[in-house]
CHARMM internal coordinates of N, CA and C (Angstrom, degrees):
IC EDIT
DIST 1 N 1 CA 1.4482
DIST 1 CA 1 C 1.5188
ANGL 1 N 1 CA 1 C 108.55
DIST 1 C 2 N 1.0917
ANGL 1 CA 1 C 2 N 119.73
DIHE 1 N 1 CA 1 C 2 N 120.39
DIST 2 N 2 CA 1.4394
ANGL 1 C 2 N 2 CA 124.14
DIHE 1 CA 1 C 2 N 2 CA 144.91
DIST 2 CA 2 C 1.3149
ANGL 2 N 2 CA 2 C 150.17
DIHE 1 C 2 N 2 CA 2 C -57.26
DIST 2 C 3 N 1.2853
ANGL 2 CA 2 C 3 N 130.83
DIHE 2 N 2 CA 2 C 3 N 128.23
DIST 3 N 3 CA 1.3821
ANGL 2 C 3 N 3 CA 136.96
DIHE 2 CA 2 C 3 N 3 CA -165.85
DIST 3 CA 3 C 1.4724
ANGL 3 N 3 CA 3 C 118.86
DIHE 2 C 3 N 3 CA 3 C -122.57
DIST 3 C 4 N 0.9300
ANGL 3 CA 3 C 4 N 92.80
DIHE 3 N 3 CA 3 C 4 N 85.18
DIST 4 N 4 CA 1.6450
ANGL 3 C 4 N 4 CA 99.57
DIHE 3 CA 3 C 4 N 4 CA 164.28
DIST 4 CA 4 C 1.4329
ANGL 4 N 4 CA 4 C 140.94
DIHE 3 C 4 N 4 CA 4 C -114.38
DIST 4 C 5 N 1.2650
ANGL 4 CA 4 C 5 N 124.66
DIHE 4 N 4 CA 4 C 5 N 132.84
DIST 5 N 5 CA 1.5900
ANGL 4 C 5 N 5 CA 148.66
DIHE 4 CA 4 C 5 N 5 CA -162.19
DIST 5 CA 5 C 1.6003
ANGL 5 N 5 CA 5 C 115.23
DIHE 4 C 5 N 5 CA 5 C -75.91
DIST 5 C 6 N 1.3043
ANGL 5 CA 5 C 6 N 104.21
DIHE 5 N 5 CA 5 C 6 N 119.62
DIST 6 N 6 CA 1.5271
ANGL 5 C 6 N 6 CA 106.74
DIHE 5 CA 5 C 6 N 6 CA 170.26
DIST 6 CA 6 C 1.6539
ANGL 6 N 6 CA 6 C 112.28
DIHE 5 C 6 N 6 CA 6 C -50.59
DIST 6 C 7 N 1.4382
ANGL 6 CA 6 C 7 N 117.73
DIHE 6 N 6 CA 6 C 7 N -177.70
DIST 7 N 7 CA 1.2262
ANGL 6 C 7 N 7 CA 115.91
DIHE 6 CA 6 C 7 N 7 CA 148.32
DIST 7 CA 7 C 1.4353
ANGL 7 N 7 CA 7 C 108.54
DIHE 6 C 7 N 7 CA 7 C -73.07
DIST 7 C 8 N 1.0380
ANGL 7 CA 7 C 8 N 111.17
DIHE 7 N 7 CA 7 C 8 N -70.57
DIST 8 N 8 CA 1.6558
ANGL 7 C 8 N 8 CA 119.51
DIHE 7 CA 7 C 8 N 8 CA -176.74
DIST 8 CA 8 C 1.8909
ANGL 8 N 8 CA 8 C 105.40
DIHE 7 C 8 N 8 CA 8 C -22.51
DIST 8 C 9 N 1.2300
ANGL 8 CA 8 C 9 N 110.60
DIHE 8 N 8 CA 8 C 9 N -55.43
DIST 9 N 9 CA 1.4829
ANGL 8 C 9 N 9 CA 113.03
DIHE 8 CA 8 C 9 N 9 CA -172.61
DIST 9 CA 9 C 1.3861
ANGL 9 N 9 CA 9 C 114.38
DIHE 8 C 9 N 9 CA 9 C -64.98
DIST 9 C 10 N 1.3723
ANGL 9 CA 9 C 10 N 110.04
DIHE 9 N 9 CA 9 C 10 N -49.88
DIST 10 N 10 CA 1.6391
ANGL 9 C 10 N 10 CA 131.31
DIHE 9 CA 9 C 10 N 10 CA 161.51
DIST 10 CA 10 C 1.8473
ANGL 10 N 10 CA 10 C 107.02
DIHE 9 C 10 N 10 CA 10 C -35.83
DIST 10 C 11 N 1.1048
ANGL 10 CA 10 C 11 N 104.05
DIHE 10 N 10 CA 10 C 11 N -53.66
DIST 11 N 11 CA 1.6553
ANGL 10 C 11 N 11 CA 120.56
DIHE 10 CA 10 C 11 N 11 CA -174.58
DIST 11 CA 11 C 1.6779
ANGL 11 N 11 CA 11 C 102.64
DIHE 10 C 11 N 11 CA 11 C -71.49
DIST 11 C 12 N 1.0416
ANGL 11 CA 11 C 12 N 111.08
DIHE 11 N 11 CA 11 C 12 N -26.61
DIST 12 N 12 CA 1.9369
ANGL 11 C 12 N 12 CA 100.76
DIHE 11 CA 11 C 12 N 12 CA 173.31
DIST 12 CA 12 C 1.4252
ANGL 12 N 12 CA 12 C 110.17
DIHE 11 C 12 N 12 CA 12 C -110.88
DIST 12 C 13 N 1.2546
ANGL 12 CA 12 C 13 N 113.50
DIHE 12 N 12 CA 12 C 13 N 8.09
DIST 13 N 13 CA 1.1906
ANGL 12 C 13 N 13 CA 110.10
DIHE 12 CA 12 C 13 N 13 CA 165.18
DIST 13 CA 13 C 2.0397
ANGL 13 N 13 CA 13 C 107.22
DIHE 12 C 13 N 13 CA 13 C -93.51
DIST 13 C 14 N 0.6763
ANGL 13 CA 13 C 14 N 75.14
DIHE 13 N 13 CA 13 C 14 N -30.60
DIST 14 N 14 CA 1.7853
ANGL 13 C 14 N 14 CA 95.52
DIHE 13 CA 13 C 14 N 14 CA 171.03
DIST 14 CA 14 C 1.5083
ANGL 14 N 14 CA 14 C 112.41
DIHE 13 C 14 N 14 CA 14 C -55.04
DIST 14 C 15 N 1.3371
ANGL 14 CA 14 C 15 N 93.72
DIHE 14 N 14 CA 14 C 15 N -55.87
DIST 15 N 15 CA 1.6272
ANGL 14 C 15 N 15 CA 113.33
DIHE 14 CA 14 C 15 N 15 CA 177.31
DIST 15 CA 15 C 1.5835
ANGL 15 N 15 CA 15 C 119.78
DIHE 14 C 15 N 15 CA 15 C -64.84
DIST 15 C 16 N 1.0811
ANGL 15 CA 15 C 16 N 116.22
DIHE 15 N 15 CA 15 C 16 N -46.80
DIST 16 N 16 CA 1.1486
ANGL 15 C 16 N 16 CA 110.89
DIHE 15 CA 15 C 16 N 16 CA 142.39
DIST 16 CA 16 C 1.6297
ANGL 16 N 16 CA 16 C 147.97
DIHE 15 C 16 N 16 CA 16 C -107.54
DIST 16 C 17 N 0.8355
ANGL 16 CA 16 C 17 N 110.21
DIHE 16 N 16 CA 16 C 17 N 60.33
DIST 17 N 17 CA 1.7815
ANGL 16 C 17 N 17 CA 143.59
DIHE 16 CA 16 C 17 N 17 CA 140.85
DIST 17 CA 17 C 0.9983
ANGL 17 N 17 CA 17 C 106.74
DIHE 16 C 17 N 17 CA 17 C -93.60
DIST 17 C 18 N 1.5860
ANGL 17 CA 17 C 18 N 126.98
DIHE 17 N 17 CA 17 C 18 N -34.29
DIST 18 N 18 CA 1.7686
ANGL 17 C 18 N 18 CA 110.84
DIHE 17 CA 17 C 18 N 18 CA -175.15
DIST 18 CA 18 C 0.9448
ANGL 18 N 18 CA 18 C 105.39
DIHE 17 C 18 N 18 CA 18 C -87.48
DIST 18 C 19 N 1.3002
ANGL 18 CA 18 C 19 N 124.90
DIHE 18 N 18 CA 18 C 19 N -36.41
DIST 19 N 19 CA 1.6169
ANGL 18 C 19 N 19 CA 107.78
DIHE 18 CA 18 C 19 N 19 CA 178.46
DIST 19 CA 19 C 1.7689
ANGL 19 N 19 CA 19 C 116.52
DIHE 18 C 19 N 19 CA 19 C -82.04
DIST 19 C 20 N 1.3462
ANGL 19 CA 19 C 20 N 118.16
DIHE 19 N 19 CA 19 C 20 N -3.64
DIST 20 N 20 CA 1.1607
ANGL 19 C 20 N 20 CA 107.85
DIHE 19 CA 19 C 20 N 20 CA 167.15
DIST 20 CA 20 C 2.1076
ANGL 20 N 20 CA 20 C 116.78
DIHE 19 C 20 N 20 CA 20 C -81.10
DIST 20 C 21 N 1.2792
ANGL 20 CA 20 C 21 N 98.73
DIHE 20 N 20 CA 20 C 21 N -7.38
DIST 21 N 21 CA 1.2451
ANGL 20 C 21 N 21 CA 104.28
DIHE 20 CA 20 C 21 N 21 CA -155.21
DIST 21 CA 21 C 1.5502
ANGL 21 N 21 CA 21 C 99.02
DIHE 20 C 21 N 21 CA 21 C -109.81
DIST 21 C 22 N 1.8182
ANGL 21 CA 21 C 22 N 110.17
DIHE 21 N 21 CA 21 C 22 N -21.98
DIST 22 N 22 CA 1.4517
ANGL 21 C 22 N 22 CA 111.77
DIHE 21 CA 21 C 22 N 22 CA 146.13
DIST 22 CA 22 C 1.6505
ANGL 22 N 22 CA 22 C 115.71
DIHE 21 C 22 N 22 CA 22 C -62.29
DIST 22 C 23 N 1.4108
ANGL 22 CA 22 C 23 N 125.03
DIHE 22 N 22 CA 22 C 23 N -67.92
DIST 23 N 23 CA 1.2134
ANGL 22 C 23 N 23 CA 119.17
DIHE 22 CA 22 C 23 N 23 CA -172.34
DIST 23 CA 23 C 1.3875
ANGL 23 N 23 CA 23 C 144.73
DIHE 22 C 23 N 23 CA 23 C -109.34
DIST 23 C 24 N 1.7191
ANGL 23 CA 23 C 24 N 91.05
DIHE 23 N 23 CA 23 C 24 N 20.84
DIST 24 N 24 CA 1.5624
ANGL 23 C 24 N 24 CA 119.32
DIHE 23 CA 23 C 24 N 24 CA 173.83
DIST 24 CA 24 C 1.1942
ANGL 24 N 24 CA 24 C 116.63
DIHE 23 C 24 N 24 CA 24 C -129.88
DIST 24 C 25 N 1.5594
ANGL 24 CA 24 C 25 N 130.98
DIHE 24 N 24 CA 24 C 25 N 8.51
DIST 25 N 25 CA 1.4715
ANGL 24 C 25 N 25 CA 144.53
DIHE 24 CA 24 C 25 N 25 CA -142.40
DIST 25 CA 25 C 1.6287
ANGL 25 N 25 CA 25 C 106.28
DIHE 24 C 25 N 25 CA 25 C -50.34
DIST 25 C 26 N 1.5023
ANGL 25 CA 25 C 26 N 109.62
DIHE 25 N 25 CA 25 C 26 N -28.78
DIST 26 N 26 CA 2.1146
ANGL 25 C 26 N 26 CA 94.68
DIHE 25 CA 25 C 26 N 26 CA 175.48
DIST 26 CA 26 C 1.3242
ANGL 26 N 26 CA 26 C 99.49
DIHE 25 C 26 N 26 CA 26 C -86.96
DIST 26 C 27 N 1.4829
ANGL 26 CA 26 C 27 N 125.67
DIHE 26 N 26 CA 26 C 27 N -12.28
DIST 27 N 27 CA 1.0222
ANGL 26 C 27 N 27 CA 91.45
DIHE 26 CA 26 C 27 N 27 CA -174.31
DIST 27 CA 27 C 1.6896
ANGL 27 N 27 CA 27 C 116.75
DIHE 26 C 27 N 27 CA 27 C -108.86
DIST 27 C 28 N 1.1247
ANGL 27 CA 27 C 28 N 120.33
DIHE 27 N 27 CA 27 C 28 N -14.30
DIST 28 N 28 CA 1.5582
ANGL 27 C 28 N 28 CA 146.36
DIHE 27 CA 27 C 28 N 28 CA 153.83
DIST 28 CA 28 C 1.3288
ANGL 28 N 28 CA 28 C 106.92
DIHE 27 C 28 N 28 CA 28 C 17.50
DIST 28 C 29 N 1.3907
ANGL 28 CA 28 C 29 N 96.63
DIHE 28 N 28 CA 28 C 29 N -79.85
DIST 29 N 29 CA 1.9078
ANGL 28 C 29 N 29 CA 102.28
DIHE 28 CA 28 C 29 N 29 CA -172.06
DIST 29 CA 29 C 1.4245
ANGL 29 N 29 CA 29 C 111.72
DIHE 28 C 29 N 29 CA 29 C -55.73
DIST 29 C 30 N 1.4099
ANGL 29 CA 29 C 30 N 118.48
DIHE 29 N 29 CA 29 C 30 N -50.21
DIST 30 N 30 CA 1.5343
ANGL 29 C 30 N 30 CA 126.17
DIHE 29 CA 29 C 30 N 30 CA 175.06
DIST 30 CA 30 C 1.5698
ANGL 30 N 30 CA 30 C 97.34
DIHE 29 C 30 N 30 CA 30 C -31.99
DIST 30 C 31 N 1.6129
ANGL 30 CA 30 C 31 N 106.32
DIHE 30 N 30 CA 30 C 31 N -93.86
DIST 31 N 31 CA 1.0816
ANGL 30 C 31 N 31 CA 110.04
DIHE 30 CA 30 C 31 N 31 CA -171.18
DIST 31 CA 31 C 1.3614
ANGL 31 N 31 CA 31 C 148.16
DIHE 30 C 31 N 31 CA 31 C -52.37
DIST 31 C 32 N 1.5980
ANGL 31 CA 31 C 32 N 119.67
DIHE 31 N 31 CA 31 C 32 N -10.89
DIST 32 N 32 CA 1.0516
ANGL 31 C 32 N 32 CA 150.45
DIHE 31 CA 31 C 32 N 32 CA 173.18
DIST 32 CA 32 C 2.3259
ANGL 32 N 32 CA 32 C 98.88
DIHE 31 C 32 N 32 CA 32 C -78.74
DIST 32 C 33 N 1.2404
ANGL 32 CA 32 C 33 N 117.60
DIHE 32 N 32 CA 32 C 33 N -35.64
DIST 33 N 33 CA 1.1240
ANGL 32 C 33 N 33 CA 112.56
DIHE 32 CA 32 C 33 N 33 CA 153.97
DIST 33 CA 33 C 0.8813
ANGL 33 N 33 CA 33 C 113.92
DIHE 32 C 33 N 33 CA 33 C -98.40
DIST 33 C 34 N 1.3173
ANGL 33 CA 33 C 34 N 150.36
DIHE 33 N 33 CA 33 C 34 N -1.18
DIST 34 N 34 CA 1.9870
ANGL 33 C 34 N 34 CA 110.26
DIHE 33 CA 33 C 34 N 34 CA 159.68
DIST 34 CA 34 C 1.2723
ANGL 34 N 34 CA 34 C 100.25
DIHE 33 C 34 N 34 CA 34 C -96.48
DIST 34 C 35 N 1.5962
ANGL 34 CA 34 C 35 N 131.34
DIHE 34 N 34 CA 34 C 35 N 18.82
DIST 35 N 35 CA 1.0106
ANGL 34 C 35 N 35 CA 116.46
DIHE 34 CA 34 C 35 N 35 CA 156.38
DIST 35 CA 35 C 1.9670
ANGL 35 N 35 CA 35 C 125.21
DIHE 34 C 35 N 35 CA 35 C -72.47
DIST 35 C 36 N 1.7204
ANGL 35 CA 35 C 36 N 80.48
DIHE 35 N 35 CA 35 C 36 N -48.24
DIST 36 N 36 CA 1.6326
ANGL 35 C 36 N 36 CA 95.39
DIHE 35 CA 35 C 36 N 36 CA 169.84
DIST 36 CA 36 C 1.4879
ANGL 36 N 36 CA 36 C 115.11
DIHE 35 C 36 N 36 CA 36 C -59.21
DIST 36 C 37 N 1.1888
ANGL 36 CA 36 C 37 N 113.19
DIHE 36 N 36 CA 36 C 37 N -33.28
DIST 37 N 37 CA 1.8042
ANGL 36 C 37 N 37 CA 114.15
DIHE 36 CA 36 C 37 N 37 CA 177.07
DIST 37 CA 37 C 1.8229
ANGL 37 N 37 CA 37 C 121.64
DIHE 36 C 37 N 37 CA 37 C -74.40
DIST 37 C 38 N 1.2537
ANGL 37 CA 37 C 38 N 99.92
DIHE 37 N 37 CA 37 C 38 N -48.88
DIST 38 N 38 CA 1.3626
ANGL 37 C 38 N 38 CA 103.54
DIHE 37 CA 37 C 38 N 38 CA 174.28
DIST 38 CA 38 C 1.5021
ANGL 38 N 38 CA 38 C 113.21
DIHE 37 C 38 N 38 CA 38 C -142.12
DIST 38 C 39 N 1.2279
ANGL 38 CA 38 C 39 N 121.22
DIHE 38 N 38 CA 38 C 39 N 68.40
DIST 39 N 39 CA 1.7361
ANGL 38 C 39 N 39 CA 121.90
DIHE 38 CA 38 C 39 N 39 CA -173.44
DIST 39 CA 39 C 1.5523
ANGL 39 N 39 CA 39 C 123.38
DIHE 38 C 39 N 39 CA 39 C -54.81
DIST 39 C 40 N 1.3603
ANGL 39 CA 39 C 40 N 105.19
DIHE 39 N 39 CA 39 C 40 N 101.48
DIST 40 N 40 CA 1.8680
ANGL 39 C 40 N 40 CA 117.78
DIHE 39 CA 39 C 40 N 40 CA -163.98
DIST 40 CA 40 C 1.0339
ANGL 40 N 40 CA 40 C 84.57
DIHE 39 C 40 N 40 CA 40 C -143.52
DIST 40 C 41 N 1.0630
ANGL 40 CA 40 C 41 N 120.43
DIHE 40 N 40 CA 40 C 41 N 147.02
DIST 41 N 41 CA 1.7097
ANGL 40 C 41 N 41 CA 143.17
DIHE 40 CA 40 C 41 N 41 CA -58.36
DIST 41 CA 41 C 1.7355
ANGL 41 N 41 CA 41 C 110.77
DIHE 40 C 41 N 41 CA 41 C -35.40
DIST 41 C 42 N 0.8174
ANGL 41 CA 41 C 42 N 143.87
DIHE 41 N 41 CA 41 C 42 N -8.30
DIST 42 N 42 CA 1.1542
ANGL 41 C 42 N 42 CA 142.88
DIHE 41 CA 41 C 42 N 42 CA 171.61
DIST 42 CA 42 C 1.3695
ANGL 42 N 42 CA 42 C 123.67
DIHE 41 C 42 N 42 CA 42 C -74.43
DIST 42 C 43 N 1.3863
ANGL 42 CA 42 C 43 N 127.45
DIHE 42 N 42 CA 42 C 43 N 153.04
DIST 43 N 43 CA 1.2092
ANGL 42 C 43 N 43 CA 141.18
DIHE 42 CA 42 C 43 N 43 CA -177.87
DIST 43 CA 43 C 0.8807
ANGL 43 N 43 CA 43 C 133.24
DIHE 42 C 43 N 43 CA 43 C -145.89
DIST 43 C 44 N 1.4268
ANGL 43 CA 43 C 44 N 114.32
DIHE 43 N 43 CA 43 C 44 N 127.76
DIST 44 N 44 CA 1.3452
ANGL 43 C 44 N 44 CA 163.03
DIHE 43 CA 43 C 44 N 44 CA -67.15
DIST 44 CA 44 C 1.7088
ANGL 44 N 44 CA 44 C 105.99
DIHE 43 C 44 N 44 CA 44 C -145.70
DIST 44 C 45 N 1.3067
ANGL 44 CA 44 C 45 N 151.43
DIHE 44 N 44 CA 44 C 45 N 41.36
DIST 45 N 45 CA 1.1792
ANGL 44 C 45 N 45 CA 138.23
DIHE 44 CA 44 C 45 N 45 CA -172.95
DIST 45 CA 45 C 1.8848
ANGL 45 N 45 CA 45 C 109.85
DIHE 44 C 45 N 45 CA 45 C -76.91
DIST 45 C 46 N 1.4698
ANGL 45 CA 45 C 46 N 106.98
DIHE 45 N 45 CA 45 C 46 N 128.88
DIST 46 N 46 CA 1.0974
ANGL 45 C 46 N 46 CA 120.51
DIHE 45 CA 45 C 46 N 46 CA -179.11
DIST 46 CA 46 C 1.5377
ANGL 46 N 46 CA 46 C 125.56
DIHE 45 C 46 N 46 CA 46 C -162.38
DIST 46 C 47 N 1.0934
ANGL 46 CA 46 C 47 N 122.89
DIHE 46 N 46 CA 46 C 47 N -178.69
DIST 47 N 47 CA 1.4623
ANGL 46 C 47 N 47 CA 123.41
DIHE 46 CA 46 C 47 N 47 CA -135.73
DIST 47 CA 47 C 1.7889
ANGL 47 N 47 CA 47 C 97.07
DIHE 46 C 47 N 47 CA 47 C -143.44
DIST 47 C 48 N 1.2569
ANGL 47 CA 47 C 48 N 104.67
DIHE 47 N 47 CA 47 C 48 N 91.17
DIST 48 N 48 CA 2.2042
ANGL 47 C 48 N 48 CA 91.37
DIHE 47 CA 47 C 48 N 48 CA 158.84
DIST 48 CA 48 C 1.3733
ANGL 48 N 48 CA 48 C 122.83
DIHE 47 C 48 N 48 CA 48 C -60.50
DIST 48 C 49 N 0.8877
ANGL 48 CA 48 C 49 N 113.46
DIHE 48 N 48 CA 48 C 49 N 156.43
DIST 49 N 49 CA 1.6487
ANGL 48 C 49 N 49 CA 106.95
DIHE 48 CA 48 C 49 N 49 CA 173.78
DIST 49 CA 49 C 1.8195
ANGL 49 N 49 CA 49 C 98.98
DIHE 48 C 49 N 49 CA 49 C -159.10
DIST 49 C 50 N 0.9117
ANGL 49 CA 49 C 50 N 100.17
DIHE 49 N 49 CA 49 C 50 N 103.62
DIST 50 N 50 CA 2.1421
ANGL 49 C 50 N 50 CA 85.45
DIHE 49 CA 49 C 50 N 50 CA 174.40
DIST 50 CA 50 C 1.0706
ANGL 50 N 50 CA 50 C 116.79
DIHE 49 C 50 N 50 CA 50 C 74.44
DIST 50 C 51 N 1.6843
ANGL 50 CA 50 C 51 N 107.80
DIHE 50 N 50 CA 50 C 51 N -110.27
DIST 51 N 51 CA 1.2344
ANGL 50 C 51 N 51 CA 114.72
DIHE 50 CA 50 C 51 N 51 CA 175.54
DIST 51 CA 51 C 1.6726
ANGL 51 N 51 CA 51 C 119.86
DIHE 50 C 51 N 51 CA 51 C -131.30
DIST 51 C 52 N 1.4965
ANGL 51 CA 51 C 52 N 103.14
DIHE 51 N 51 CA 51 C 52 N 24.08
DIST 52 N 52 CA 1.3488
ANGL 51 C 52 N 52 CA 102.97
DIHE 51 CA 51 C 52 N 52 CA 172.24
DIST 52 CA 52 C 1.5228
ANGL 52 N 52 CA 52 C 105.38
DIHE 51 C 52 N 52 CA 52 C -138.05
DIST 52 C 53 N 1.4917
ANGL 52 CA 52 C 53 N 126.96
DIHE 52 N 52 CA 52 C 53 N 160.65
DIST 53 N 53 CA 1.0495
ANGL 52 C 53 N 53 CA 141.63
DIHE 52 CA 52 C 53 N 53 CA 152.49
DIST 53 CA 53 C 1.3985
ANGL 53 N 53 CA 53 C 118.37
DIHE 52 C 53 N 53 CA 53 C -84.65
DIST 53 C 54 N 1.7792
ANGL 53 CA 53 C 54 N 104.76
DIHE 53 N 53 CA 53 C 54 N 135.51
DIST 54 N 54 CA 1.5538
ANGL 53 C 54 N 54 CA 117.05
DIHE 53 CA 53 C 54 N 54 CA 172.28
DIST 54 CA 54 C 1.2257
ANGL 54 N 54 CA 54 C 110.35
DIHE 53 C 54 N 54 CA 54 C -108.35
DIST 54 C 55 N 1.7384
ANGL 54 CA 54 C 55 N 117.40
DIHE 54 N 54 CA 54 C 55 N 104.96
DIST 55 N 55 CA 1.4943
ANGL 54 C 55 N 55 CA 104.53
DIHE 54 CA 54 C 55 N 55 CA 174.62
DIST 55 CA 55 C 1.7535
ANGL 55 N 55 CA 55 C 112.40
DIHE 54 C 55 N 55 CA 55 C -69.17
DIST 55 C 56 N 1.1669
ANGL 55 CA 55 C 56 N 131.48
DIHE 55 N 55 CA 55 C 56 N 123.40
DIST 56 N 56 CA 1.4777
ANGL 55 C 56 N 56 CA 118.99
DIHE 55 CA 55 C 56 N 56 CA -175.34
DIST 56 CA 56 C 1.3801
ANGL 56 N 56 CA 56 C 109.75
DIHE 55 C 56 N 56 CA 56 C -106.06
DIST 56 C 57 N 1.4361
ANGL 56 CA 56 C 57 N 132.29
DIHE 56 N 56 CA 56 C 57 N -18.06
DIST 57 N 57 CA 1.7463
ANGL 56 C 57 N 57 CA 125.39
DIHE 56 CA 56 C 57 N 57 CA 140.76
DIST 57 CA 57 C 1.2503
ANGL 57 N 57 CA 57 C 105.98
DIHE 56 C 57 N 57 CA 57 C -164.97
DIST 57 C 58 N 1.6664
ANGL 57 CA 57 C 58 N 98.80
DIHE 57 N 57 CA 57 C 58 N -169.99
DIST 58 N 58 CA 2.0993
ANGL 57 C 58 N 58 CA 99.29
DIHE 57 CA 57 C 58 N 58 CA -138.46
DIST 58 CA 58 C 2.2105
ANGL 58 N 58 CA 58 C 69.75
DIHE 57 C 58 N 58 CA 58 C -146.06
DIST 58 C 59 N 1.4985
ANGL 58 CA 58 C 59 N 89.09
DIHE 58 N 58 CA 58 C 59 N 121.74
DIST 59 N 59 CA 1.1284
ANGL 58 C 59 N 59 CA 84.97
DIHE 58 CA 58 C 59 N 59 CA 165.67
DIST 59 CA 59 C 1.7570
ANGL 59 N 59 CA 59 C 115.04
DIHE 58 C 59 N 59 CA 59 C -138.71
DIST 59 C 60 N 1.4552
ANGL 59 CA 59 C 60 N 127.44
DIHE 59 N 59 CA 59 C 60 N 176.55
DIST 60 N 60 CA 1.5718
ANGL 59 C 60 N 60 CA 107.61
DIHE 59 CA 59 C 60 N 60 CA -178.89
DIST 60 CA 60 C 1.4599
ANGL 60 N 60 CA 60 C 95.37
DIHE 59 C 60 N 60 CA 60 C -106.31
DIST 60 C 61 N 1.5625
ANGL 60 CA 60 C 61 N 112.22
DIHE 60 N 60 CA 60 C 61 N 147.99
DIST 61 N 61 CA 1.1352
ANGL 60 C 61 N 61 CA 111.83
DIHE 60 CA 60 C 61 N 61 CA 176.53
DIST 61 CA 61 C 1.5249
ANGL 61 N 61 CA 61 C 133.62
DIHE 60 C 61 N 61 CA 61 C -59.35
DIST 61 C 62 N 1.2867
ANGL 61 CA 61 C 62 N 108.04
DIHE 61 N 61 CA 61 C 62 N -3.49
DIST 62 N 62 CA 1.6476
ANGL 61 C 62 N 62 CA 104.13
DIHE 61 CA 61 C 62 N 62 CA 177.06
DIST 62 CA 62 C 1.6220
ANGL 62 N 62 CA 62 C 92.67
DIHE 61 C 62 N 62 CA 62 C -120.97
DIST 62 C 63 N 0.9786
ANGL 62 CA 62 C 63 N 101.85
DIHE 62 N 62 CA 62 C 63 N 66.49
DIST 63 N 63 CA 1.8293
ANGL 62 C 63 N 63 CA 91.94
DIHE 62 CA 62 C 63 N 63 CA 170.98
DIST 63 CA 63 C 1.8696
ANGL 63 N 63 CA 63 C 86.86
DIHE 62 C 63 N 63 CA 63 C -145.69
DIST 63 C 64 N 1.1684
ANGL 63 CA 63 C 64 N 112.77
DIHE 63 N 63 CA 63 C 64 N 165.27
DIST 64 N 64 CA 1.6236
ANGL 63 C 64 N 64 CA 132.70
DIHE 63 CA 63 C 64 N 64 CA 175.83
DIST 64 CA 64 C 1.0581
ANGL 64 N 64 CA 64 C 98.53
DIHE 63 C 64 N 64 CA 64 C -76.28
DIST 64 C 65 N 1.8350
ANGL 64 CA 64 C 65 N 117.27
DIHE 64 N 64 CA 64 C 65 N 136.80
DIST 65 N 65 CA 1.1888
ANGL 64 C 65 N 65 CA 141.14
DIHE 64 CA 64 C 65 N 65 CA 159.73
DIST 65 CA 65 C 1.6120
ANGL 65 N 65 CA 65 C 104.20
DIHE 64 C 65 N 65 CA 65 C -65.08
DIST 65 C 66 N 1.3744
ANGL 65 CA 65 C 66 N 94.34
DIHE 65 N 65 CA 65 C 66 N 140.52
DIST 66 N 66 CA 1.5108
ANGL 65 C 66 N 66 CA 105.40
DIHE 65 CA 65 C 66 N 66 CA -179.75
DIST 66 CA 66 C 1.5970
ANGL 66 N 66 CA 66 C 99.50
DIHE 65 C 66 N 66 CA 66 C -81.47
END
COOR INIT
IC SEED 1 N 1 CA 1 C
IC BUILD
């Protein structure tokens, strides 16, 4: 199965890397990949289709739904 990323999802994943890399900076890269690998506490909106997955955005669980 395939997994592929909106912009939008791509773009808050972005968003936060910067702020982890403002106020977590050793630990940044770590966490910025096990986010991409297994995203917990975060959530996850996405889309099956066939045979691939569309992540369409990446949000943290204590933050406001857009």
């Amino acid at each position: 199965m395939q997994v592929r990323w909106t912009e939008a999802a791509a773009a808050d994943l972005g968003r936060i890397a910067d702020y982890l890399f403002v106020h977590a900076p050793s630990r940044a890269p770590g966490l910025v990949r096990f986010i991409y690998e297994a995203p917990l506490p975060w959530i996850v909106i996405y889309t099956v289709r066939d045979d691939a997955i569309d992540i369409v955005r990446l949000l943290h669980g204590a933050q406001r739904w857009p």
